[in-house]
MARFIKOL-803117 format. One record per residue: residue number from 1; residue in one letter; z, y, x of N, C-alpha, C in turn. Coordinates in steps of 0.2 Angstrom, whole numbers, plus 2048, in hexadecimal, padded with zeros to 3 digits. Example, Ala and Ser with C-alpha at 12.3 -4.5 7.8 and 13.67 -1.06 7.14 Angstrom:
! MARFIKOL-803117
BABA     i   aa   nzz   nyy   nxx   cazz   cayy   caxx   czz   cyy   cxx
BABA     1    A   827   7E4   842    827    7EA    83E   827   7F0   842
BABA     2    S   823   7F5   840    824    7FB    844   827   800   840
! end
This chain:
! MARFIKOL-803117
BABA     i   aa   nzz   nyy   nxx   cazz   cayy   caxx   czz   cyy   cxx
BABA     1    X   640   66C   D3F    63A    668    D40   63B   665   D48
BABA     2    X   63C   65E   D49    63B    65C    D50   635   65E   D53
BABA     3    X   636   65F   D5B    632    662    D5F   631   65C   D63
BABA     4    X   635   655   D62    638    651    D6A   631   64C   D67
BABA     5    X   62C   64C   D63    626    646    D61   620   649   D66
BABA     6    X   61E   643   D6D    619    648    D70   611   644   D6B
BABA     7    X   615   640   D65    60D    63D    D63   60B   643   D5D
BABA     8    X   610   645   D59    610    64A    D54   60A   64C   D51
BABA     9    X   605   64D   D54    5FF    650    D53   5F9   64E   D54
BABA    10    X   5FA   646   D52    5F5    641    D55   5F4   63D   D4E
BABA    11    X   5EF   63F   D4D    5EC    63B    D44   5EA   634   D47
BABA    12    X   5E8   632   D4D    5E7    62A    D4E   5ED   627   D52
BABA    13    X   5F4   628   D4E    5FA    625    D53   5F8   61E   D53
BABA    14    X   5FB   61A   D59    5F9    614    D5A   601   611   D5D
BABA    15    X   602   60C   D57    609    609    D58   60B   606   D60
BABA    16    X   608   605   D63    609    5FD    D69   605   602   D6D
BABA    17    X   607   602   D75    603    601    D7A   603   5FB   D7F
BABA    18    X   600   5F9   D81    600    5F3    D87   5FB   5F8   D8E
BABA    19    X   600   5F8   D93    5FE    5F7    D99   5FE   5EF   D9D
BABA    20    X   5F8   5F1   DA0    5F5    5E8    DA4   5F6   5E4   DA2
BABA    21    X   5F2   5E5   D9B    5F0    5DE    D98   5ED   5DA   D9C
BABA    22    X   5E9   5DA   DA2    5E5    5D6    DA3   5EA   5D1   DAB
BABA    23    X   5F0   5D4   DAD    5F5    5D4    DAF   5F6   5CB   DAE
BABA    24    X   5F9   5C7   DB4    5F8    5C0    DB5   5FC   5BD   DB4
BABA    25    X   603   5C1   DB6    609    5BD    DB7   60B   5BB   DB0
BABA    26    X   611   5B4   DB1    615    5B1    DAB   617   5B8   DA7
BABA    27    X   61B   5BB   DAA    61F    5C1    DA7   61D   5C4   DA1
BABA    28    X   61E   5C6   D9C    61B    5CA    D97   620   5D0   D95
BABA    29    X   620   5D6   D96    626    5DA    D93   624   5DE   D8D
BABA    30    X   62A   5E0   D8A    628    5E2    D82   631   5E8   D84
BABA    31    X   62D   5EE   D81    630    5F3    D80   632   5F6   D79
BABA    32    X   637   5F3   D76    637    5F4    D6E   637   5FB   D6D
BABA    33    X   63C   600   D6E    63C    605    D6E   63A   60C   D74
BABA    34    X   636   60B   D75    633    60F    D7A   630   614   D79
BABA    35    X   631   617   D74    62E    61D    D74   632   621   D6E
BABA    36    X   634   628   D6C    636    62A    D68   630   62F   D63
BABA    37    X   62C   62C   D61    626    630    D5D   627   62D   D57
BABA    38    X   625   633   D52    625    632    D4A   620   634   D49
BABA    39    X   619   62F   D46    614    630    D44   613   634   D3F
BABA    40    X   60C   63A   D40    60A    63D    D3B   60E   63B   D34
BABA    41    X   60A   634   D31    60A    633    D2D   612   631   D29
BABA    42    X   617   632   D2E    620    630    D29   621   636   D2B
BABA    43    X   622   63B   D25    623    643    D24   622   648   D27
BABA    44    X   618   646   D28    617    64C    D2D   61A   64D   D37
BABA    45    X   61C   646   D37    61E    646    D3E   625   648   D3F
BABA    46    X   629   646   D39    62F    64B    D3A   636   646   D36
BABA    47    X   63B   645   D39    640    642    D36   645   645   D33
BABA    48    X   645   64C   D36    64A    651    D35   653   651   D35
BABA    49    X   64F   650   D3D    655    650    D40   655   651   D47
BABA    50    X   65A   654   D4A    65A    65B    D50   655   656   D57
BABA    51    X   650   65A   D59    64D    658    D5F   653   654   D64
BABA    52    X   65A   65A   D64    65C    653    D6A   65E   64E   D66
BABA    53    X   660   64B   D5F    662    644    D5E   65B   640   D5F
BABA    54    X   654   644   D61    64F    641    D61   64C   63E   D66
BABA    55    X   650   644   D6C    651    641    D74   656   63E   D74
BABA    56    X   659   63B   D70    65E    636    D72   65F   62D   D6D
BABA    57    X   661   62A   D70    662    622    D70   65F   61F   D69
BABA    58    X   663   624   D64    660    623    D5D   65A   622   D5D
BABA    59    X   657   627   D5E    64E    626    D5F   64B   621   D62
BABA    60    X   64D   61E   D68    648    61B    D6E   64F   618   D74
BABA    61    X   64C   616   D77    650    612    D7C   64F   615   D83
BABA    62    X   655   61B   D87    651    61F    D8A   64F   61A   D8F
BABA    63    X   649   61D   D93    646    61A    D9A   644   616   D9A
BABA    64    X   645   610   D94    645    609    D95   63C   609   D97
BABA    65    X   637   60B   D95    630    60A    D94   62F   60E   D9B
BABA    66    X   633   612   D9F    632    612    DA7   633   60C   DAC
BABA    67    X   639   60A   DAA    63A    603    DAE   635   600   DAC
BABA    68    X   635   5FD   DA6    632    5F8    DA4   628   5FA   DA7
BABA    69    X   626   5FE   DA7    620    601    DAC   621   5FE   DB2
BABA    70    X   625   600   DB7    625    5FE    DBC   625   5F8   DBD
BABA    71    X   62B   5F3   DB8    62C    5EC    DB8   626   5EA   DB8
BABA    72    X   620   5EA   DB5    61A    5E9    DB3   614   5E9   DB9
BABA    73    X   615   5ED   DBC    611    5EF    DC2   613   5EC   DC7
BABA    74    X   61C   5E9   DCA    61E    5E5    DCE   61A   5DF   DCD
BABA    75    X   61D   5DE   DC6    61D    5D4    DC6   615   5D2   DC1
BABA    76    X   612   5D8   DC1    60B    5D5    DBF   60C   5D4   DB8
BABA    77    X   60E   5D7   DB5    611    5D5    DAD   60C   5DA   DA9
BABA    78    X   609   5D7   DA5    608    5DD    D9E   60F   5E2   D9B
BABA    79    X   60D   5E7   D98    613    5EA    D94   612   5ED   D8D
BABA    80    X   614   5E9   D89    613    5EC    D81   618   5F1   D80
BABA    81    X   618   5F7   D7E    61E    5F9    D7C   61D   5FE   D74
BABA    82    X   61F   5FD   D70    61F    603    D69   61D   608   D6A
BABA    83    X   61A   60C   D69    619    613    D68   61E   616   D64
BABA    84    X   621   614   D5F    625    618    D59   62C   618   D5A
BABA    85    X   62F   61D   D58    636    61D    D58   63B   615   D54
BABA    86    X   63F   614   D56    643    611    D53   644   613   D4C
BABA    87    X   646   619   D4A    649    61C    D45   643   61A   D41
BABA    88    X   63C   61A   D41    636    619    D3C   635   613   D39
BABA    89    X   637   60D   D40    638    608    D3D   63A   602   D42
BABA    90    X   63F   601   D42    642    5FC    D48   63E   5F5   D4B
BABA    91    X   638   5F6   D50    637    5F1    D4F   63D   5EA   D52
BABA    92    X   63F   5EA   D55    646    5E6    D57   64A   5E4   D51
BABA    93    X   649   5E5   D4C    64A    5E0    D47   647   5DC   D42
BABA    94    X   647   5D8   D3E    644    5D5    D3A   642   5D6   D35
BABA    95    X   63E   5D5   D2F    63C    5DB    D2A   640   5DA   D25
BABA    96    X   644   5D5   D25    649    5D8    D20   651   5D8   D23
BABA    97    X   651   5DD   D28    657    5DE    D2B   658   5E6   D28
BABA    98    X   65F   5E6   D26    660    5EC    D25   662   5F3   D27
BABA    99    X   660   5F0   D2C    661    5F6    D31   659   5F7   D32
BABA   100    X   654   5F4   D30    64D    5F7    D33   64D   5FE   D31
BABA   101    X   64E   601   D2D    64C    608    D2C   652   60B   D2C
BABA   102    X   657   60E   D32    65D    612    D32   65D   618   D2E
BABA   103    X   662   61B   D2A    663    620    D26   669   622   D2B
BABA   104    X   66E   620   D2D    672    623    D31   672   622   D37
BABA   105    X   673   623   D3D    674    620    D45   679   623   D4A
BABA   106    X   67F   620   D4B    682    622    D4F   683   62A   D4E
BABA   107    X   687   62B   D49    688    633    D46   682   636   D43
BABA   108    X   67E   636   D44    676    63A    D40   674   636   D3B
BABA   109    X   675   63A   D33    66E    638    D31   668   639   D2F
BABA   110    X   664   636   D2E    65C    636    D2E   659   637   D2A
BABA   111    X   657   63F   D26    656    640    D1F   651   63D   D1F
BABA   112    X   64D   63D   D22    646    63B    D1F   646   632   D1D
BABA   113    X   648   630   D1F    64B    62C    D1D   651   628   D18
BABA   114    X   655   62C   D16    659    62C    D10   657   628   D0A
BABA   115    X   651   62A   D09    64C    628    D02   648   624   D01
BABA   116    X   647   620   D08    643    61B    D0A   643   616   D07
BABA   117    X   63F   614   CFF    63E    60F    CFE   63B   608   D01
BABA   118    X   638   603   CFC    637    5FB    CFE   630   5FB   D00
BABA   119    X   62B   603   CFC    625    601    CFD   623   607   D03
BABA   120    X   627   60A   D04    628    610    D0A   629   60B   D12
BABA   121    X   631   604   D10    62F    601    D16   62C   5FD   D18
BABA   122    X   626   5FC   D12    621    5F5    D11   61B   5FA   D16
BABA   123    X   619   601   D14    616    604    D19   616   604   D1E
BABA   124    X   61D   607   D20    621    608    D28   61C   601   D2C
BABA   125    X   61F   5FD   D28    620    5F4    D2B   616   5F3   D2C
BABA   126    X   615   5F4   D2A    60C    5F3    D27   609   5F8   D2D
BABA   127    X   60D   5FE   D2F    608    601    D34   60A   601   D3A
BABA   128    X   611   600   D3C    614    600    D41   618   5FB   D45
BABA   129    X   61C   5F8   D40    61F    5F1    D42   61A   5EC   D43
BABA   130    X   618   5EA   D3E    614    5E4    D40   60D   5E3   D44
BABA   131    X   609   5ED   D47    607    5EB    D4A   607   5EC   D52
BABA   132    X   60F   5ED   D53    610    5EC    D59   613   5E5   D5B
BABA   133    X   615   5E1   D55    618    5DA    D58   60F   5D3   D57
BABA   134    X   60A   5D6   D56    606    5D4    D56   601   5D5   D5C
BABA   135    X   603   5DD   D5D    600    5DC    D65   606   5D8   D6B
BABA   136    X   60B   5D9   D6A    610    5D4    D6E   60F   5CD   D6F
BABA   137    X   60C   5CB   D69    60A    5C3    D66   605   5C2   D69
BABA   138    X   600   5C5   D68    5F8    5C6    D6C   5F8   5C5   D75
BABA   139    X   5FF   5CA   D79    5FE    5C9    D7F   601   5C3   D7F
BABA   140    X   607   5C0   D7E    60A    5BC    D7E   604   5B5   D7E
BABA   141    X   603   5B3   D7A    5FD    5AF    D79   5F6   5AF   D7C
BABA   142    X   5F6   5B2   D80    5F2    5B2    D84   5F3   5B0   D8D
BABA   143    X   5FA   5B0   D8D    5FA    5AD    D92   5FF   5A3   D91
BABA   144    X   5FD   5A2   D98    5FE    59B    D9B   605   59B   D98
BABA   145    X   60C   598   D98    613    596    D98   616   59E   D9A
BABA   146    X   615   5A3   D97    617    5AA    D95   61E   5AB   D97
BABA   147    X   622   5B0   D99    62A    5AF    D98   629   5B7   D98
BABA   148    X   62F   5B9   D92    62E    5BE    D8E   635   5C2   D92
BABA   149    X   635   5C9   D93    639    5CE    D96   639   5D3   D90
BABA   150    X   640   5D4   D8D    640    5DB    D89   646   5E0   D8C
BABA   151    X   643   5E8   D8D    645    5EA    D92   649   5F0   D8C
BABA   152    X   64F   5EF   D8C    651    5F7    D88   658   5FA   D8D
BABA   153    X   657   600   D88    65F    603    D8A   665   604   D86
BABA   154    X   66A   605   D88    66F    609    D83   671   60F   D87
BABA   155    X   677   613   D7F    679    616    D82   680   617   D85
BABA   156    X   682   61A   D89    688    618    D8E   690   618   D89
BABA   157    X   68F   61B   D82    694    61C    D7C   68F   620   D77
BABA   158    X   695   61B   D71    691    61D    D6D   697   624   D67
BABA   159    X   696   629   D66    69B    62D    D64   69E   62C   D5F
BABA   160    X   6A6   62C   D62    6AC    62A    D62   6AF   622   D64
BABA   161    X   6AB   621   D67    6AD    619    D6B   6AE   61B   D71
BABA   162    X   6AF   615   D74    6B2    614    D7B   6AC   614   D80
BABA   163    X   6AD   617   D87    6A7    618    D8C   6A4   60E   D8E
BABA   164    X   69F   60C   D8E    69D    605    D8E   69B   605   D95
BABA   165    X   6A1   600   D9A    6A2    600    DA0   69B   5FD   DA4
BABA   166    X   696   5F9   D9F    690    5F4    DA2   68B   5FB   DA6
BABA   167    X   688   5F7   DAC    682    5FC    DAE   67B   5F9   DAB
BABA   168    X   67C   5F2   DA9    677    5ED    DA8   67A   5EA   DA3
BABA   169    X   676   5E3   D9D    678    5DF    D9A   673   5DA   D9A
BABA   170    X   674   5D6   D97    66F    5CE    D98   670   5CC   D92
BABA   171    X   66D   5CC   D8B    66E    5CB    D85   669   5C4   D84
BABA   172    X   66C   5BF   D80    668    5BA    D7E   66D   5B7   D78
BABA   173    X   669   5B2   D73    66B    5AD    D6F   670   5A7   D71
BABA   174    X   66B   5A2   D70    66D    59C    D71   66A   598   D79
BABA   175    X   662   59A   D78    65F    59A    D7E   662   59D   D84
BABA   176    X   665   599   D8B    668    59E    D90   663   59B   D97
BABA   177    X   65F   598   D94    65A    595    D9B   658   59D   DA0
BABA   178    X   656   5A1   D9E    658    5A6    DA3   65B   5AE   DA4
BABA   179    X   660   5AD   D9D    665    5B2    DA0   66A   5AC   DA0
BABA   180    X   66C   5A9   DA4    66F    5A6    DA6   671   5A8   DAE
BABA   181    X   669   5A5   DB2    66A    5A7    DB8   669   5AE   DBA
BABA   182    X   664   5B2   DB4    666    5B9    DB6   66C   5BD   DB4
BABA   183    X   670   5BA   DB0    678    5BD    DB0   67C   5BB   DBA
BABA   184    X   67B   5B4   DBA    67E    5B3    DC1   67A   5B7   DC7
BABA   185    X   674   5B9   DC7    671    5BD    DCD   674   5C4   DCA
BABA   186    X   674   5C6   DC5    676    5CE    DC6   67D   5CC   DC6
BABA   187    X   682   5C8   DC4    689    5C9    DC6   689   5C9   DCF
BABA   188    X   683   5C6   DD3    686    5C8    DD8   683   5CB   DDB
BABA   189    X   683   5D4   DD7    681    5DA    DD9   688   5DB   DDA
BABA   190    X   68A   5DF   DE1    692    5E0    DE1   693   5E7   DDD
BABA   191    X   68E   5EC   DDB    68E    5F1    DDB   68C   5F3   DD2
BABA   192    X   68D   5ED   DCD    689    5EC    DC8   68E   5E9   DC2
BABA   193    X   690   5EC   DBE    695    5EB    DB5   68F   5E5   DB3
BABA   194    X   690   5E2   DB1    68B    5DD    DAD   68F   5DD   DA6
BABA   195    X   68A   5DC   DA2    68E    5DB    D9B   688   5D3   D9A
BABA   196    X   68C   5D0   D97    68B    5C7    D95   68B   5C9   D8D
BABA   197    X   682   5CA   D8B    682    5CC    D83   687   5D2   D82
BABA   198    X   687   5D7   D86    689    5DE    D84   685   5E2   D88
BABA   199    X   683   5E7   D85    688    5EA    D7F   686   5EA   D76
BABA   200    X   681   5E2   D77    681    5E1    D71   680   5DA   D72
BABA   201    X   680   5D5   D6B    67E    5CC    D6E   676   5D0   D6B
BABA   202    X   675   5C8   D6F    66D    5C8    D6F   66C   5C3   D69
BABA   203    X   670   5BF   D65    66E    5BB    D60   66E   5C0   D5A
BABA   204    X   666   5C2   D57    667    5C7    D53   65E   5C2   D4F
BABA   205    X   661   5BE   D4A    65B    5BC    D47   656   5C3   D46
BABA   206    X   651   5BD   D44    64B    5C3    D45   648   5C8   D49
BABA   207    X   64B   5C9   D50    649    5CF    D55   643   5CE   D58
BABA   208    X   643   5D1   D5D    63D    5D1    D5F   63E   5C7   D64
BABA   209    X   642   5C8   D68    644    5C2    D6C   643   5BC   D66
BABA   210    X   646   5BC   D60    645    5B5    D5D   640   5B6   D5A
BABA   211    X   639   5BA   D59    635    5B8    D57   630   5B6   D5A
BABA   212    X   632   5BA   D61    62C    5B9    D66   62E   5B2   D6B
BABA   213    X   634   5B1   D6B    637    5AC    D71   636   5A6   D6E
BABA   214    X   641   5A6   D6B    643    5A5    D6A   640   59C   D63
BABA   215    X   63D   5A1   D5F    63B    59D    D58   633   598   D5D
BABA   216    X   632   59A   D62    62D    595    D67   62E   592   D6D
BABA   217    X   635   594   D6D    638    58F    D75   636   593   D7B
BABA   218    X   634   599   D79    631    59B    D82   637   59F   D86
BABA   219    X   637   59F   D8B    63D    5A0    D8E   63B   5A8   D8D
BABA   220    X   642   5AC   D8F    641    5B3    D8E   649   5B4   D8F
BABA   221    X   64A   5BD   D90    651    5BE    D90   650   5C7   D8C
BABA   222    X   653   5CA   D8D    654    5CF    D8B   65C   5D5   D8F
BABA   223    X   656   5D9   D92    65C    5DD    D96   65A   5E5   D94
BABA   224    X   662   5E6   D94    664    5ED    D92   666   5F1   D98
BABA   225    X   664   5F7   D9A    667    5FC    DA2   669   601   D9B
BABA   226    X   670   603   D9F    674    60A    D9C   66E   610   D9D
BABA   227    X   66E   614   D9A    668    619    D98   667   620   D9D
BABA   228    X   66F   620   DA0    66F    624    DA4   66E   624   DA8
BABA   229    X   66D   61F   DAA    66B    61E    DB1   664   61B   DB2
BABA   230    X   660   61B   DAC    659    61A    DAD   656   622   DA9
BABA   231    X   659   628   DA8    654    62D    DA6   64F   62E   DAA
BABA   232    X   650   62E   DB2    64C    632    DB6   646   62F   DB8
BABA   233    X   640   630   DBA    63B    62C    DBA   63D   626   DC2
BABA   234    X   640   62B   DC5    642    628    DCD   648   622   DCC
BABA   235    X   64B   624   DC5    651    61E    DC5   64D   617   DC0
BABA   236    X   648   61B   DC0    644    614    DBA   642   611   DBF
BABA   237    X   63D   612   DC4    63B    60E    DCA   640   60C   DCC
BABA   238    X   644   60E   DD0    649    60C    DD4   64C   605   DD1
BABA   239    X   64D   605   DCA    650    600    DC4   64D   5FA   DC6
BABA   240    X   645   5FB   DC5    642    5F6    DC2   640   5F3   DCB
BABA   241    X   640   5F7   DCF    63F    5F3    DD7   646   5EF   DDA
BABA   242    X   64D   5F2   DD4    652    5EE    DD6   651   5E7   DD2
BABA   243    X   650   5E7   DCC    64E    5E2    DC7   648   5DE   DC9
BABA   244    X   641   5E1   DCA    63E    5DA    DCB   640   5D4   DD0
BABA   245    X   642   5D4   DD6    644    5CB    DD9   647   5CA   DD5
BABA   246    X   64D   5CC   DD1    654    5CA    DCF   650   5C6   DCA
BABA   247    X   64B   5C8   DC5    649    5C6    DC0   643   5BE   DC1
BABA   248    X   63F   5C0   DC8    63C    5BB    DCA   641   5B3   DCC
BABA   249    X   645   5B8   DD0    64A    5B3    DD2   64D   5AF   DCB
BABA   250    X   650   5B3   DC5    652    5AF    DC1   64D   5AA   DBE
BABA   251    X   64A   5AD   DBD    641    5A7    DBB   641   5A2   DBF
BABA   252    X   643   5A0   DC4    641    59C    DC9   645   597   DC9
BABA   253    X   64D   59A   DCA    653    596    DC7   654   590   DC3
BABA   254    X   64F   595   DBC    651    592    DB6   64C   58D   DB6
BABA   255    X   649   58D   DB9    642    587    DB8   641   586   DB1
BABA   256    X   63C   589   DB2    63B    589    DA9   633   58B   DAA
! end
């Protein structure tokens, strides 16, 4: 039985949190995998599988929901982020990607998952997925000419591949109004690996970016920090105070 769920024992789990809603700035950020909790109610709280693959990547995006807090409080931004594990139901893809309910991940499988029928994922979708991309929608829409921030992480390798030399990565589609210029302001960080759509591409129909940006023209980008170096709560700050001008300034750039 995993011990790594701090919601486990909470019969009113609640998908989404927003921090400063009432918060002014353009900026909006959205935390897709922010948390590794397995609701009560997907087998008792339990995936079954070892507490540390629970504290790690597979589950949640580490640190990302510390930056992205801070980011939030520099630049005046709300912060939406999941409460639920990845593993329960990916919000970061669309409902008919086949990867929204992982059985395997990076060497681990996910028994409780294994068996996971259509009407198991229509639940998942129904309690979790959709109603974290409706409070996204909700902040989103309620502000002036909105520009959206998605804040995750990876991990530094994935077992048995090669170590992934990026500190930072700037992911997007087709849209490059502002990772464009925020690719060229962190390239001229002398001390900073950038990865241009790695260590994954950002055009991944259905995610959170093309549902929330992308399918309405609003500018947005999506950046990934390597995991390791955002665990500690002192490297999340530190991140997110190197990150916000870079990010203000890319805003300003792109005039948009």
């Amino acid at each position: 039985m995993s011990k790594a769920n701090p919601q486990r024992s909470d019969p009113e789990f609640s998908p989404v949190t927003i921090d400063g809603a009432a918060r002014s700035g353009r900026w909006v950020i959205s935390v897709d995998h922010a948390a590794n909790a397995v609701p009560p109610c997907v087998n008792g709280g339990d995936l079954q599988i070892a507490p540390a693959d629970m504290a790690r990547h597979i589950a949640y995006d580490v640190g990302a929901l510390g930056v992205a807090q801070h980011l939030g409080e520099i630049m005046d931004a709300p912060v939406v982020a999941a409460r639920f594990s990845r593993l329960v139901i990916d919000p970061n893809r669309g409902e008919d990607d086949p990867t929204l309910v992982m059985k395997l991940y990076d060497g681990t499988i996910i028994p409780t998952n294994r068996q996971v029928d259509e009407a198991e994922i229509e639940r998942r979708l129904a309690k979790f997925h959709r109603p974290y991309h409706a409070a996204l929608a909700r902040v989103i829409a309620a502000r002036q000419n909105p520009v959206l921030l998605a804040v995750h992480s990876f991990t530094p390798q994935f077992r048995g591949r090669a170590l992934r030399p990026w500190q930072v990565g700037v992911l997007y589609a087709h849209d490059t109004r502002l990772a464009a210029p925020l690719l060229d302001l962190l390239r001229a960080e002398d001390d900073l690996c950038v990865g241009d759509n790695q260590p994954y591409s950002g055009a991944l129909g259905g995610d959170a970016m093309d549902r929330h940006a992308l399918q309405s023209g609003r500018p947005h980008v999506l950046i990934e920090l390597r995991n390791d170096l955002i665990e500690r709560p002192e490297d999340q700050k530190a991140w997110a105070v190197r990150l916000a001008p870079i990010l203000d300034q890319a805003l300003r750039d792109a005039q948009v």
